[in-house]
DRENLUMDO-212879 format. One record per residue (C-alpha): residue in one letter; y, z, x. Coordinates in nm, 2 decimals, m for minus. Each point is the difference from the previous one (the first is absolute). Layout:
type_yy_zz_xx
A_Y_Z_X
...
***
This chain:
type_yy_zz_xx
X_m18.35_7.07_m3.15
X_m0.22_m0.25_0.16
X_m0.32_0.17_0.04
X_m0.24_0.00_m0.36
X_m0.11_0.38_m0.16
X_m0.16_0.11_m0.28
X_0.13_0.27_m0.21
X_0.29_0.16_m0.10
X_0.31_m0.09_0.19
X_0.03_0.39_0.14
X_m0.40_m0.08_0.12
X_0.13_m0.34_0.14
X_0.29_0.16_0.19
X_m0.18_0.29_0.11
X_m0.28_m0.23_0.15
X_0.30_m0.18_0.17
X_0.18_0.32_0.19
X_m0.35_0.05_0.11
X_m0.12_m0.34_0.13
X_0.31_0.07_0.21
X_m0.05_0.30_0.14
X_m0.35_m0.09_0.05
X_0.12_m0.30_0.21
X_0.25_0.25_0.23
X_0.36_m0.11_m0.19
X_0.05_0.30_m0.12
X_m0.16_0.24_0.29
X_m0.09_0.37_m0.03
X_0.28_0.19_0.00
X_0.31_m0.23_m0.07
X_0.19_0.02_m0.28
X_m0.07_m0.29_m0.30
X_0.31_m0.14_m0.19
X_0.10_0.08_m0.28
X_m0.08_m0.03_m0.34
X_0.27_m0.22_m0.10
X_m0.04_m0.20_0.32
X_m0.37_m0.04_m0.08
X_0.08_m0.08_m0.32
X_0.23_m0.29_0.09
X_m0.25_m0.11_0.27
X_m0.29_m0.04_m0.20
X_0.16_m0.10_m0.30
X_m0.12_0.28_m0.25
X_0.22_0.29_m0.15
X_0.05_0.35_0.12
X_m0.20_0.17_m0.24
X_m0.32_m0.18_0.13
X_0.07_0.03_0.39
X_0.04_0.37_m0.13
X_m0.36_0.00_m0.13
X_m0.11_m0.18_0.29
X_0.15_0.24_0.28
X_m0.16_0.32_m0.25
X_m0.34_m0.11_0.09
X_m0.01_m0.09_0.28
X_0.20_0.33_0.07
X_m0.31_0.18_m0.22
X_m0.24_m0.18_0.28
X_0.13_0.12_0.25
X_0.14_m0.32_0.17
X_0.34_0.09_m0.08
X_0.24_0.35_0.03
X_0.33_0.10_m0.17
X_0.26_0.17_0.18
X_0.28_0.10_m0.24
X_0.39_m0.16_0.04
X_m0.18_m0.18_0.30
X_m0.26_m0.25_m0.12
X_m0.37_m0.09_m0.03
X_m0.17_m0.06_0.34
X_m0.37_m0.13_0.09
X_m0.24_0.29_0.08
X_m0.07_0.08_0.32
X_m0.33_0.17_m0.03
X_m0.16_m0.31_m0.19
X_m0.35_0.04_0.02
X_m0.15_m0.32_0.23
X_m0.30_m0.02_m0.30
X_0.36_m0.13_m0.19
X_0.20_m0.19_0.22
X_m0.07_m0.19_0.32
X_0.09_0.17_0.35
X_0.33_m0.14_0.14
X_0.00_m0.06_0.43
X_0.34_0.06_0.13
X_0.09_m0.23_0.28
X_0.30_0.03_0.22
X_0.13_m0.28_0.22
X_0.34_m0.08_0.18
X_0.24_m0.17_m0.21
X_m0.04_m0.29_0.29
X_m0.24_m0.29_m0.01
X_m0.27_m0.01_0.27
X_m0.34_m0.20_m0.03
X_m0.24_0.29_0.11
X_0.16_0.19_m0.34
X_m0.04_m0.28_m0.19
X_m0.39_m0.03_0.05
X_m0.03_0.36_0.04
X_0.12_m0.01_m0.38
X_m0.17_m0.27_m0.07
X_m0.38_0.17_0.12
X_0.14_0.34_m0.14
X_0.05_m0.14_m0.34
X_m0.36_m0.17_m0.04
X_m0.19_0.29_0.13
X_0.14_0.25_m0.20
X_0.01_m0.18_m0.35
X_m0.32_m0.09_0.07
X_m0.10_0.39_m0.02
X_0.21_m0.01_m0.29
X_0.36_0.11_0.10
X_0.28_m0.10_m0.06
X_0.26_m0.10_0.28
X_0.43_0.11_0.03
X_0.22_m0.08_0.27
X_0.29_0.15_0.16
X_0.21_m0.22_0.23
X_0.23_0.24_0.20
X_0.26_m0.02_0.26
X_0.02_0.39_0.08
X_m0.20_0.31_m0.07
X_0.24_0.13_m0.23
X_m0.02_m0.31_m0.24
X_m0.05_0.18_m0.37
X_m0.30_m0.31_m0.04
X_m0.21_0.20_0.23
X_m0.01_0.29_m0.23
X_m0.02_m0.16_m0.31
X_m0.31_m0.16_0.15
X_m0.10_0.29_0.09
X_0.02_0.21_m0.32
X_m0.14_m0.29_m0.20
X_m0.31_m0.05_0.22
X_m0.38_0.10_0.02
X_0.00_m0.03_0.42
X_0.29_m0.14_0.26
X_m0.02_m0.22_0.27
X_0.29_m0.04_0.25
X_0.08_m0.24_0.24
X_0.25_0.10_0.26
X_0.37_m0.03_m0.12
X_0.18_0.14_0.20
X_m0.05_0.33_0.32
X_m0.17_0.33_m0.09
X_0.34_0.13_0.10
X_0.21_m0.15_m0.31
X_m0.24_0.09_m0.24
X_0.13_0.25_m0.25
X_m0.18_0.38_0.05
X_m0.05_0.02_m0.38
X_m0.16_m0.34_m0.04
X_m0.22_0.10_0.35
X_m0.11_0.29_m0.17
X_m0.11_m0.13_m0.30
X_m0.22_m0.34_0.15
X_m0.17_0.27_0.26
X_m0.08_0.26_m0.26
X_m0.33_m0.19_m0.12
X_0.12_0.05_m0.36
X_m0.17_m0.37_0.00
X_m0.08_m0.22_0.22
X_0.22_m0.15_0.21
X_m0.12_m0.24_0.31
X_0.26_m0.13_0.24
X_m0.07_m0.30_0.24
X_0.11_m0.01_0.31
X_0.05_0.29_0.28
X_m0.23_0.27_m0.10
X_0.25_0.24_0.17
X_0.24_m0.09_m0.25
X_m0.11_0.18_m0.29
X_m0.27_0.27_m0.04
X_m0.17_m0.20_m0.24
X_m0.30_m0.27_m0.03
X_0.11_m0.23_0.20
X_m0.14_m0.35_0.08
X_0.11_m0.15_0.33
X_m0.07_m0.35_0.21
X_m0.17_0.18_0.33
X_0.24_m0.17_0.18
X_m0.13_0.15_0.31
X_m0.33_m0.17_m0.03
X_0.23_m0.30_m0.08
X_0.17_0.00_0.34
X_m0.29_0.03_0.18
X_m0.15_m0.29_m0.15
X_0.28_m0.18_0.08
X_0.02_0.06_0.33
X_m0.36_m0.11_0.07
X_0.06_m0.31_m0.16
X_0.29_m0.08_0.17
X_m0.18_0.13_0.36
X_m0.27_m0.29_m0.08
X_0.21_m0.26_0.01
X_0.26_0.15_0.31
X_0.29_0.07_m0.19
X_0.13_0.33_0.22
X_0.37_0.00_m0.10
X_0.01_0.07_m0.34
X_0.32_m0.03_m0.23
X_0.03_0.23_m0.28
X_0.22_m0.05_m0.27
X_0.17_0.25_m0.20
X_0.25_0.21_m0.20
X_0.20_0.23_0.12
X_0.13_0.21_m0.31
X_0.34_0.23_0.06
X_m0.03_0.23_m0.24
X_m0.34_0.12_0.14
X_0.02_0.27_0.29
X_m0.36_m0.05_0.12
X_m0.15_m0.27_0.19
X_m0.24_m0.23_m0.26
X_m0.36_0.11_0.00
X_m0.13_m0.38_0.11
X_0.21_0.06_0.27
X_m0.13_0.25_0.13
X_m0.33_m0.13_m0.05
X_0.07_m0.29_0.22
X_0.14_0.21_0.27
X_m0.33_0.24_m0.02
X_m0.26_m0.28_0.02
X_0.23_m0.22_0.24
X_m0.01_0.34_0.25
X_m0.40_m0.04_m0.01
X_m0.04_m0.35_0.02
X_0.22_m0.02_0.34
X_m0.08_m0.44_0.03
X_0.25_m0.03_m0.28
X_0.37_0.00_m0.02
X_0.20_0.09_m0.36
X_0.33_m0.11_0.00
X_0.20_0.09_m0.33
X_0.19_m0.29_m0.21
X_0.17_0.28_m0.24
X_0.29_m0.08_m0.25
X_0.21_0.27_m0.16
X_0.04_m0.03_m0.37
X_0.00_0.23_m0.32
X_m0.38_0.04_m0.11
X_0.07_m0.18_m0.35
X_0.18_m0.32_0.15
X_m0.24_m0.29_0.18
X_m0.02_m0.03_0.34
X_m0.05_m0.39_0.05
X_0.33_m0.05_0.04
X_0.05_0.21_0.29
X_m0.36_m0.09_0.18
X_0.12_m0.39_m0.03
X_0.33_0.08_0.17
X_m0.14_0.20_0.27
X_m0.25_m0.22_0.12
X_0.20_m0.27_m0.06
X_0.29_0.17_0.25
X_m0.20_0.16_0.21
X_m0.29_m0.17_0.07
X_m0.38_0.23_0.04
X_0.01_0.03_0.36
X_m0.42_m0.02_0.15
X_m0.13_0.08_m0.31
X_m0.34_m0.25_m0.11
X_0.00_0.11_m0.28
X_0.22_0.21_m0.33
X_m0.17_0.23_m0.26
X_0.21_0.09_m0.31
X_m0.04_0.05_m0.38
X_m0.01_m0.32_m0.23
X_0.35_m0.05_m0.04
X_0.08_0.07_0.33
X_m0.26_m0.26_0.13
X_0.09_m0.29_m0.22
X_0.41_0.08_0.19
X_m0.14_0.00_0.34
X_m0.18_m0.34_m0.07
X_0.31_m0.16_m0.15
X_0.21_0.15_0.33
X_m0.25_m0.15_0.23
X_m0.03_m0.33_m0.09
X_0.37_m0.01_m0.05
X_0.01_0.13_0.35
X_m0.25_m0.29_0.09
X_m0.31_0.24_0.08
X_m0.35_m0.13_m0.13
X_m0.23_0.22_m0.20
X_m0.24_0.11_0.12
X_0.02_m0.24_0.31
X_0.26_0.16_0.16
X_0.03_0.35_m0.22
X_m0.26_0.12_m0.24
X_0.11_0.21_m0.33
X_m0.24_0.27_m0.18
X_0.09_0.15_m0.36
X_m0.08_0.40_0.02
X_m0.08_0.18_m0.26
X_m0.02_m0.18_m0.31
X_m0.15_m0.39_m0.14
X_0.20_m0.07_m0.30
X_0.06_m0.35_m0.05
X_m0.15_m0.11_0.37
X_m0.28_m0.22_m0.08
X_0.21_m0.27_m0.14
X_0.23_0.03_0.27
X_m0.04_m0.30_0.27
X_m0.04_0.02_0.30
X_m0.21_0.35_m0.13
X_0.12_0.28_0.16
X_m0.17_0.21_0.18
X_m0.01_0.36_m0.07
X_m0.17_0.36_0.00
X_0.02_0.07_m0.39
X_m0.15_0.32_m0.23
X_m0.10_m0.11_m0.36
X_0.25_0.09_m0.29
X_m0.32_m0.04_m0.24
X_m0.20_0.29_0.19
X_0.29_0.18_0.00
X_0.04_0.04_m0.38
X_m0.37_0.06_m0.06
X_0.08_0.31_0.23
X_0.29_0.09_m0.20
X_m0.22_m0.04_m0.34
X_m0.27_0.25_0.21
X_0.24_0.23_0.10
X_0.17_0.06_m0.40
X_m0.32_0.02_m0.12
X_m0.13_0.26_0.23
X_0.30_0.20_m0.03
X_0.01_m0.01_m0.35
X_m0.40_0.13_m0.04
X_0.13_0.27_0.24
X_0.38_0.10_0.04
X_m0.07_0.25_0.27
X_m0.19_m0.24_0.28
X_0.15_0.00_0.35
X_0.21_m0.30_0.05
X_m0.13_m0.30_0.12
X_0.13_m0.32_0.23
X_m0.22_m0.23_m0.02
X_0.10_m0.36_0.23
X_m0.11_m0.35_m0.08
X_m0.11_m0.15_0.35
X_0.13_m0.30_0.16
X_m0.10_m0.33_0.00
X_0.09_m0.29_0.27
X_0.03_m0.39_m0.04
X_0.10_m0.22_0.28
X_0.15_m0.30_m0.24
X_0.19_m0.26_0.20
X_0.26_0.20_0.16
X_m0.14_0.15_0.20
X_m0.12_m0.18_0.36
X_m0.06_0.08_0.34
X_0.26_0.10_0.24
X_0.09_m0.21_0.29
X_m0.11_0.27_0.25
X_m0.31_m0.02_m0.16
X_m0.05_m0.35_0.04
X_0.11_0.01_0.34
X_m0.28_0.33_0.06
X_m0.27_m0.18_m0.23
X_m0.27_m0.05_0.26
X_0.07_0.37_0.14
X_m0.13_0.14_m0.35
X_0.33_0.23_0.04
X_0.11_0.06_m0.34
X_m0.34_m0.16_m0.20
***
């Protein structure tokens, strides 16, 4: 053992098993090795891990099931042992999950929790319920469609047994849901791009095959393109399974096909940073000749150069909402659901520049 004690070695190991579970390695309701394997780890016989595992069983941190083992209580009392946040993610990296973990984390240890993660690459991934069963409240980022999703596992995260908050779509799940108003986003960045005459806009996206329905931004864009009738949308979509990156595929496209009138292309992040690389390849200046704008999140941007542009929500707000909405739900399990959205915010960085038209129209006052 490396950490110090006092007492009897039964004391010392007991103190041990519950440091750990304190700490979230051994989580409510999993099973804990057994004695001999404790024994061997932690370098004491099998008669004190026995006296260890009694009381702590006596305590209530620990219960025996006969021929099957000794597991860690689920109905711990929180006066006894921290509360653990559940946090689901795709099994795929992306830099809006990263700092979305990141803020998630700080806020909620700060109130004194403690935080687990799941990485996933389907619904039916047995890590989402372990998670689950182990956990004080759930959040859930979008894995996969509502569709694939397991009717058991749906049943249980929208029964309220605890509180579960999903972000993304609130028509996903009927549960607390926090969502970027990606609405207000659009229209924000439409006026910004009206000021300085961009009226062909390029949006970049994702087509996903094994989903039936058209994306919601999509249909977003389409909606507020039909009531501002001075601009023109014109899709840059790439087909490829939700899990896998799309850069790939917006690089080659641009690359081979060119973006036709278009002033100016809106995308994601990572889809940005490809349709930069496929420009200047192609011998396009930004944002002399083409501007770019990131939508929808920041991540690493500001140390980015040139700084891109972009209509962003903040990941930070976004898990202070999250913290409000467990809180509230656990002080009253029967409230009508909420959906809360963080509001956008726009920057203009340095890739973003007027269109040619609009130099052209400058002294008309046309687009400014």
């Amino acid at each position: 053992m490396t950490r110090q004690y006092s007492g009897t070695k039964a004391q010392q190991i007991r103190d041990e098993l519950l440091r750990q579970i304190r700490i979230g390695n051994f989580p409510r309701g999993s099973q804990l090795p057994s004695e001999q394997r404790l024994s061997e780890q932690l370098g004491v016989s099998h008669m004190t891990v026995r006296k260890a595992v009694a009381d702590l069983t006596a305590s209530g941190y620990l219960r025996k099931e006969p021929r099957i083992g000794t597991f860690i209580n689920e109905e711990i009392s929180g006066s006894k042992l921290q509360k653990q946040l559940g946090i689901v993610c795709p099994a795929w990296p992306h830099p809006m999950f990263n700092e979305s973990m990141m803020h998630l984390s700080r806020i909620f240890e700060r109130e004194g929790w403690i935080c687990r993660y799941a990485f996933a690459r389907h619904w039916e991934d047995r890590m989402i319920e372990e998670v689950w069963k182990s956990s004080d409240a759930l959040v859930l980022f979008p894995i996969r469609s509502r569709e694939q999703i397991p009717p058991e596992l749906l049943q249980r995260l929208e029964s309220q047994e605890k509180p579960v908050v999903y972000v993304g779509n609130p028509d996903v799940f009927r549960t607390d849901t926090v969502s970027f108003d990606d609405e207000a986003g659009i229209g924000m960045l439409l006026r910004e791009l009206r000021k300085f005459g961009h009226t062909c806009i390029g949006r970049l996206s994702q087509r996903i095959p094994e989903r039936k329905l058209r994306p919601r931004d999509e249909r977003l864009f389409l909606e507020a393109a039909a009531e501002n009738p001075w601009c023109r949308i014109v899709d840059f979509d790439v087909e490829c399974p939700y899990f896998e990156s799309p850069v790939n595929a917006v690089y080659r496209k641009i690359r081979e096909q060119g973006i036709g009138e278009c002033t100016v292309l809106a995308g994601s992040y990572s889809m940005i940073l490809a349709a930069h690389a496929a420009l200047v390849d192609s011998g396009f200046r930004v944002p002399e000749d083409v501007s770019l704008v990131v939508l929808g999140e920041n991540g690493d941007l500001q140390f980015l150069r040139p700084r891109p542009a972009h209509c962003s929500f903040s990941v930070e707000v976004q898990a202070k909402l999250i913290l409000e909405l467990v809180l509230r739900r656990i002080a009253d399990p029967d409230r009508p659901v909420r959906n809360p959205k963080v509001p956008p915010c726009f920057y203009h960085g340095e890739t973003l520049a007027e269109s040619h038209a609009a130099i052209r129209n400058n002294n008309t006052g046309e687009y400014r």
